[in-house]
N, C-alpha and C positions, 0 to 999 in steps of 0.2 A: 374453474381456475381463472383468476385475473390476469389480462394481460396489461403489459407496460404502453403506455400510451408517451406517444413523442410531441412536443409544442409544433406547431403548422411551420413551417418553412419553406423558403423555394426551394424548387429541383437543383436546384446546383448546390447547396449549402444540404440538403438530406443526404446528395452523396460523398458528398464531404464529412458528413457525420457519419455515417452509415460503414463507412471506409476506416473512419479511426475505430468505431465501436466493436466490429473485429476484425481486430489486430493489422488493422492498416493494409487490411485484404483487398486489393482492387476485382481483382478475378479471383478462383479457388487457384489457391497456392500460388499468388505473387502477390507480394507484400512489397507495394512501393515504399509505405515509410510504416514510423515504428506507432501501433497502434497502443489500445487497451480491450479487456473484456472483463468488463466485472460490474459486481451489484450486489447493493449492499440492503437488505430485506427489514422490516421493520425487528422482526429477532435479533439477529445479529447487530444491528444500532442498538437494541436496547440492553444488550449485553456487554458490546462495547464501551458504551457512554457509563455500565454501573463497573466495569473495570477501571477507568477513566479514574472513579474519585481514590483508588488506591495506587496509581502509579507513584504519583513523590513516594508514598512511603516503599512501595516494591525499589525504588531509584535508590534511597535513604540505605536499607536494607542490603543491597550488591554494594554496595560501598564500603558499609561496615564490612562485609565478607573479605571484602576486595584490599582492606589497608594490611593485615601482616603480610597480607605477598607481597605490597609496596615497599614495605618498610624492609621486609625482605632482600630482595632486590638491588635493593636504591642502592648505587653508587658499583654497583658492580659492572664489570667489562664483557661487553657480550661478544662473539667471534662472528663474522658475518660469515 
């Protein structure tokens, strides 16, 4: 199994990285600020980038769904 390899840094800025990478965890279970954990693998890039060239049209397509409820709609008085 490959592991992830991090760029050299000093001690003060790895736990400054180390800290945001999870979840802004200083100790187990106390989160001074608000972190991240994620990662994104060479699969799921190459699945995303081939989703990628069909969003306009997927955007295009809710649109056209989306105008007789606008049209629908339009100009009526909603009750909060």
């Amino acid at each position: 199994m490959k592991r992830e390899r991090s760029p050299p840094t000093t001690n003060a800025s790895r736990g400054a990285a180390r800290c945001l990478r999870d979840h802004g965890q200083s100790t187990k279970y106390v989160h001074d600020i608000e972190g991240y954990n994620g990662r994104l693998d060479a699969i799921q890039a190459g699945i995303l980038r081939t989703k990628l060239r069909y969003l306009a049209k997927w955007n295009d397509q809710r649109r056209e769904k989306r105008a007789p409820l606008r049209r629908a709609v339009r100009g009526r008085r909603w009750r909060a």
